[in-house]
C-alpha positions as CSV (number, residue, x, y, z in Angstrom):
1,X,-34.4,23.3,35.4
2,X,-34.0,24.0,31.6
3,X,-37.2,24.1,30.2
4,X,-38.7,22.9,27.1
5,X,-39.1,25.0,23.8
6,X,-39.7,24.7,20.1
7,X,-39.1,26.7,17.3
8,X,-40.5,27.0,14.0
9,X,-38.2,25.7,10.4
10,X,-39.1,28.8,8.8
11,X,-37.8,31.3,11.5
12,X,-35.0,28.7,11.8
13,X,-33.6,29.7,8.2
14,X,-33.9,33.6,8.6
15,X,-32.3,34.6,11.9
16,X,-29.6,33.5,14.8
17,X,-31.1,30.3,16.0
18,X,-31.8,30.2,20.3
19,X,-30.2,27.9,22.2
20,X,-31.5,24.6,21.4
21,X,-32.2,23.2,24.9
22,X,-33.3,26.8,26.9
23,X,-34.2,29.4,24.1
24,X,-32.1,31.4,25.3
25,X,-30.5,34.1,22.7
26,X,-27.1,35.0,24.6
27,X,-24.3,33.4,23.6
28,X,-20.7,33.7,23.8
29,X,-19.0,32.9,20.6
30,X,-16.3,29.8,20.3
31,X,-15.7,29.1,17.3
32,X,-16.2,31.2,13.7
33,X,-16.1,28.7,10.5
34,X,-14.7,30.3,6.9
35,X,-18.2,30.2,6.1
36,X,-20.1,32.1,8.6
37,X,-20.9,28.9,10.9
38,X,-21.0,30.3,13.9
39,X,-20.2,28.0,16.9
40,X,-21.6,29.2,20.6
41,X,-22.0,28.5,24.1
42,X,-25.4,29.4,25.8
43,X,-24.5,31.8,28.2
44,X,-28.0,30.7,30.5
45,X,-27.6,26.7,30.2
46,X,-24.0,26.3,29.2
47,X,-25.0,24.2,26.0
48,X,-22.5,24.2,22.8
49,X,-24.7,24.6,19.5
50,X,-24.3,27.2,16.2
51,X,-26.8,30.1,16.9
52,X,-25.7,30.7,13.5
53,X,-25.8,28.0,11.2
54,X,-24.8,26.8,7.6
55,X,-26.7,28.5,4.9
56,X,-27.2,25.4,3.3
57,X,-27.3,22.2,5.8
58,X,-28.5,19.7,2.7
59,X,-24.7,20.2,1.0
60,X,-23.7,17.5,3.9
61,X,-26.4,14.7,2.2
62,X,-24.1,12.6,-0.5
63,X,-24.0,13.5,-4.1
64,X,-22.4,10.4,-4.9
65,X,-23.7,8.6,-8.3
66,X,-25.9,5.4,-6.9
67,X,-23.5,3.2,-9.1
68,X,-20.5,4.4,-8.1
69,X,-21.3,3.8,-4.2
70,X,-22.2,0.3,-5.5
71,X,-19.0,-0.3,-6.7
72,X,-17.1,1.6,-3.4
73,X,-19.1,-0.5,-0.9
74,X,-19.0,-4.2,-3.0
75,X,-16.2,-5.8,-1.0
76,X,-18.2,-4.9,2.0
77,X,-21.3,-6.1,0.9
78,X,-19.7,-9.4,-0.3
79,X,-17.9,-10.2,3.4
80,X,-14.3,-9.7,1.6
81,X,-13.5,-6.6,3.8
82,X,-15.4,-5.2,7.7
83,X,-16.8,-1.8,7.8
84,X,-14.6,0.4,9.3
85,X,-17.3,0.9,12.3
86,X,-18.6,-2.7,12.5
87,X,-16.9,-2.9,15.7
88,X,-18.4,0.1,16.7
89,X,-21.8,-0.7,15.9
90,X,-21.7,-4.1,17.6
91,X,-20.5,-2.6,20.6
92,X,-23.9,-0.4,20.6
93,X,-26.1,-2.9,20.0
94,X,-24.5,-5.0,23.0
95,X,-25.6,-1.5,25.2
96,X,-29.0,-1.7,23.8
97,X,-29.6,-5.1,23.9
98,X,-29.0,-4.1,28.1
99,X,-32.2,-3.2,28.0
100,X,-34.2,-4.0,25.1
101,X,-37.8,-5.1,25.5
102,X,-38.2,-6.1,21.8
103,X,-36.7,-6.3,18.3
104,X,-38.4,-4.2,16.2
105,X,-35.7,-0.8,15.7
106,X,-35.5,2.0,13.9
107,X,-32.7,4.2,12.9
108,X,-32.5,8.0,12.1
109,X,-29.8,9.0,9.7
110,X,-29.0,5.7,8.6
111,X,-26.6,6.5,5.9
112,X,-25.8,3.5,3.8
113,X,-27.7,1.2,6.2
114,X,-24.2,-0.8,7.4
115,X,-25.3,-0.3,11.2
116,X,-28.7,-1.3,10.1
117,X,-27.6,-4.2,8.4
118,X,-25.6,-5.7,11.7
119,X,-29.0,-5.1,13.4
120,X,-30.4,-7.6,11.3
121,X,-28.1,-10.2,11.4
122,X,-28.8,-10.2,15.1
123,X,-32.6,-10.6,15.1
124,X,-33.6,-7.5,14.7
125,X,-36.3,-5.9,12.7
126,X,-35.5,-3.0,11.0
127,X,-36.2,0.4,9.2
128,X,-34.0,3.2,8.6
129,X,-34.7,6.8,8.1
130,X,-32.7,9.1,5.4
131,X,-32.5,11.9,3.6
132,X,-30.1,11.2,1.4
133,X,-31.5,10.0,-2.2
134,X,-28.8,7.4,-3.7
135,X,-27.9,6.3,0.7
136,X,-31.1,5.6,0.5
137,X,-31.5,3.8,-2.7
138,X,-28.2,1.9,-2.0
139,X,-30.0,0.6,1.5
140,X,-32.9,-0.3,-0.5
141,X,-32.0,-2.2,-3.3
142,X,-28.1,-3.9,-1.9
143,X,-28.8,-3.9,1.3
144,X,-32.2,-5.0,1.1
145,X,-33.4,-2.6,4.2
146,X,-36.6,-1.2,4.4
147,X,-35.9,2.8,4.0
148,X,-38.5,6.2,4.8
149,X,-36.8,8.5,2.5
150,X,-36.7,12.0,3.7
151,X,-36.1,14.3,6.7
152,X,-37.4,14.0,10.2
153,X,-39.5,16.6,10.7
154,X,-41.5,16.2,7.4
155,X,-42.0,12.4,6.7
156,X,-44.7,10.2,7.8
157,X,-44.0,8.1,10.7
158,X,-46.5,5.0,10.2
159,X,-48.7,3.8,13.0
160,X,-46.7,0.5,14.1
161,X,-44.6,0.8,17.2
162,X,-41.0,0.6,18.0
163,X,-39.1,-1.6,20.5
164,X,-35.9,0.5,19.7
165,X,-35.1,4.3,18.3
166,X,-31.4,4.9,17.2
167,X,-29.4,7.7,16.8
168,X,-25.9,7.1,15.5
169,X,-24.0,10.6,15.0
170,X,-26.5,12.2,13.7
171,X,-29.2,13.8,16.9
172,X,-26.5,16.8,16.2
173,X,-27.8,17.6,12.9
174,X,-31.4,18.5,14.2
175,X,-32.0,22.0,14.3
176,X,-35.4,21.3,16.9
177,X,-34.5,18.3,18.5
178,X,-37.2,18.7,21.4
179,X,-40.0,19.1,19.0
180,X,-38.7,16.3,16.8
181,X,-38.1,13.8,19.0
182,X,-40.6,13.6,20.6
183,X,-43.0,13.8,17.9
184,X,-40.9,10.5,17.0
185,X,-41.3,9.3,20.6
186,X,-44.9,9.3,20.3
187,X,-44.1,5.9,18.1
188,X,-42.2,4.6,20.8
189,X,-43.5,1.8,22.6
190,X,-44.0,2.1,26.3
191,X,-41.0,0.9,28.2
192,X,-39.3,1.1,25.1
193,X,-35.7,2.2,24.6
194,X,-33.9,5.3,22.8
195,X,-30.2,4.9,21.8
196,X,-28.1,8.1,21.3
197,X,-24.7,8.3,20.2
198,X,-23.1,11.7,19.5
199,X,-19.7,13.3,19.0
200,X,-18.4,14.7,22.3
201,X,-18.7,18.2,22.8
202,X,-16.3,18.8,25.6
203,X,-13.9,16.6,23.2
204,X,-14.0,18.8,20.3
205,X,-14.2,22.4,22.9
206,X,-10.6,20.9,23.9
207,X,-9.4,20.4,20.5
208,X,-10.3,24.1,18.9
209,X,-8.4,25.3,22.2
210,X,-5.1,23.2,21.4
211,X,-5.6,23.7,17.4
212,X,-5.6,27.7,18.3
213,X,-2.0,27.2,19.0
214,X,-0.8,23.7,18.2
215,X,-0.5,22.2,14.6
216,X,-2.9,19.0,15.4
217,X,-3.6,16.5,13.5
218,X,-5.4,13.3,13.8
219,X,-7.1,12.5,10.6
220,X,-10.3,13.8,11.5
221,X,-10.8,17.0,9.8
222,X,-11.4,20.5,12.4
223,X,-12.7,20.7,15.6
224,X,-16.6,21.5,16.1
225,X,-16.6,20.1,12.0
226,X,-18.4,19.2,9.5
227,X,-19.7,22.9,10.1
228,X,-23.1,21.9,9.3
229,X,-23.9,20.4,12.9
230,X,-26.0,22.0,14.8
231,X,-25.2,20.9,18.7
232,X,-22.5,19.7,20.2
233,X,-24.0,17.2,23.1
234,X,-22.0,16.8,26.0
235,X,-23.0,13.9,28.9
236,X,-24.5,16.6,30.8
237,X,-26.1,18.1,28.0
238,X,-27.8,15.1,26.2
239,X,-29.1,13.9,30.0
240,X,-30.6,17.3,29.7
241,X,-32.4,16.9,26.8
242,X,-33.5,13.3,27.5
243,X,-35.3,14.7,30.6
244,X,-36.9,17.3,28.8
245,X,-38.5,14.6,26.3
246,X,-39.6,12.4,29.3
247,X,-37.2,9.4,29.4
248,X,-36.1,7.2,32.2
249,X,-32.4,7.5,31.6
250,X,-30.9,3.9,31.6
251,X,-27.1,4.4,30.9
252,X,-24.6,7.1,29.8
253,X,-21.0,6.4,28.9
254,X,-18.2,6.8,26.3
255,X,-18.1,4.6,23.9
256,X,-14.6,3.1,21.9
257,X,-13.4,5.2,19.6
258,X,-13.9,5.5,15.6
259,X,-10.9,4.3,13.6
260,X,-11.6,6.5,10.6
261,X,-10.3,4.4,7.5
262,X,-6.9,6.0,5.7
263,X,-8.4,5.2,2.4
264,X,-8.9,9.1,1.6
265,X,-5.5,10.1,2.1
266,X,-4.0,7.5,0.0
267,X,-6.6,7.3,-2.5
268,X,-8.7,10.7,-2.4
269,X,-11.5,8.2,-1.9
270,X,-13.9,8.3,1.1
271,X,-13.6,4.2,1.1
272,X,-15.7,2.7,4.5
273,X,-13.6,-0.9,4.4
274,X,-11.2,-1.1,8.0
275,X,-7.8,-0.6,7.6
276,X,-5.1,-2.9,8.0
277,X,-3.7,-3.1,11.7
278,X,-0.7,-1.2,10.7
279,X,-2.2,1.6,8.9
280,X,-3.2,4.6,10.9
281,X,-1.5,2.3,14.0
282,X,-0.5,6.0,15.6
283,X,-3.6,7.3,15.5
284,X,-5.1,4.4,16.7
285,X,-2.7,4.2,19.9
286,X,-3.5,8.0,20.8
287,X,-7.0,8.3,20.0
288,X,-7.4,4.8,22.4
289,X,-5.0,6.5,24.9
290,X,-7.0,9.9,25.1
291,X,-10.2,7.6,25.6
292,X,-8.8,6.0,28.5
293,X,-7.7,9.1,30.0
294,X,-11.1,10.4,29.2
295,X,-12.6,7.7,31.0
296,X,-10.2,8.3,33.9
297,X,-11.9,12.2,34.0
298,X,-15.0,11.2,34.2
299,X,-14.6,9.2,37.2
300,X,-12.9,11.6,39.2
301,X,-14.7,15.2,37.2
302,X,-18.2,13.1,36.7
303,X,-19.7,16.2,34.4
304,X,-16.5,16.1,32.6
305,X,-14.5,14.3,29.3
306,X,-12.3,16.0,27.1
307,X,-10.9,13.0,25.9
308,X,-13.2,10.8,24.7
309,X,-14.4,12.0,21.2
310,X,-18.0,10.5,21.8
311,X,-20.3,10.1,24.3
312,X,-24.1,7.9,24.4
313,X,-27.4,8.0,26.3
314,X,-30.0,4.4,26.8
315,X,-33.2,6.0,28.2
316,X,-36.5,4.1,27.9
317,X,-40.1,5.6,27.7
318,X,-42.3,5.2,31.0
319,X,-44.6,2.7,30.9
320,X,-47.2,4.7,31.8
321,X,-48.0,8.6,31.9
């Protein structure tokens, strides 16, 4: 059984960083970035995360000018044009709402508050939780969503409990997920539920192996990227840590896959509307093809997907201690 550890921010910025679910500091290296990232597979637990990580994680938070995502985002806001993950995000909240005892949710990395926003239209009552300054102000004052600005480990977390805790692609930027989450558990509601979504790990171990010798490409940047995750979660691997914090685990799957928008190649702006049908239609087919042979995998290899690019855990808190 891997045990449970926690480490300290400060020691986290100055050396290698242990493995995130065992502690352990043997690793055998995978994948080296341009800039130093250093991607690595526990050798005691088998766990994929960057024992050494980017210099400076906060370059990933949005720099974008608060008006200018205004005018980016309008058509979505107005109902002209879907988010290019709408689909995606109703397809979680169908898993959730599984199992849901209640309404009241909260979301961690939140980003623009589009997945938040859905929430709401189905009954839901909702916070988000960001870190980036104009994500967060575009939530707030378009969006009208109620936003705790700031990172996990250091903001205030209230005293009202939640029905429902969300993590939607971003548990892998957490550099002490134990100690994090479940000091964010402890506002949990008994027998209520946490929602994880992640990118894949097995998904992206496959890809670096193919990209060493095979000119890929799907659209979606480099394998193990942006370089300033910290884990890469596999189904074993997030099971793992949701015993470790104490949940009840409900569900784990592979969820449909992300059509990233073709906006930035067109354009050179990151635009979040859905593409056309047509546009991107190849790498629609194949990324849905790989999906279902990932899915095919996992039945016969259960610990097993190399396919799927993303994988999701529904565990609830015990009712009782």
């Amino acid at each position: 059984m891997v045990k449970l550890v926690t480490f300290d921010h400060a020691q986290e910025s100055k050396q290698e960083l242990p493995c995130l679910l065992c502690g352990s500091t043997q690793h055998r290296v995978v994948k080296e970035f341009g800039n130093g990232v250093v991607v690595g597979r526990c050798i005691q637990c088998g766990f994929l995360y960057t024992p050494r990580p980017h210099p400076a994680p906060s370059e990933l938070l949005a720099h974008t000018d608060f008006e200018a995502l205004k005018v980016l985002y309008d058509p979505i806001v107005q109902g002209r044009v879907s988010h290019f993950r709408r689909r995606n995000f109703l397809e979680y909240l169908k898993l959730i709402e599984r199992h849901s005892p209640g309404k009241r949710l909260l979301d961690v990395g939140c980003a623009h508050g589009f997945f938040l926003s859905l929430a709401r239209e189905r009954g839901y009552d909702v916070t988000g939780i960001e870190a980036s300054p104009p994500m967060t102000r575009f939530a707030r004052e378009v969006l009208r969503i109620p936003i705790i600005e700031g990172c996990l480990h250091e903001i205030p977390l209230g005293d009202q409990p939640w029905d429902v805790i969300t993590f939607t692609d971003s548990l892998e930027y957490l550099t002490n997920p134990t100690r994090d989450l479940k000091r964010l558990f402890q506002m949990l509601r008994p027998g209520g539920l946490v929602f994880l979504k992640v990118p894949n790990g097995d998904y992206f171990y496959l890809r670096h192996m193919l990209e060493r010798t095979l000119p890929l490409r799907d659209g979606g940047g480099t394998a193990f990227g942006p370089s300033e995750r910290v884990a890469h979660y596999t189904r074993p691997s997030i099971q793992e840590l949701a015993k470790l914090l104490g949940l009840v685990v409900l569900d784990t799957g592979f969820p449909s896959p992300i059509d990233s928008p073709v906006w930035f190649r067109r354009t050179g702006l990151w635009l979040e509307m859905e593409s056309p049908l047509l546009l991107g239609l190849r790498d629609k087919v194949v990324r849905r093809t790989m999906h279902l042979a990932g899915i095919l995998e996992s039945a016969f290899f259960w610990r097993q997907n190399h396919l799927s690019q993303s994988v999701y855990l529904i565990g609830r808190k015990p009712r009782t201690s």
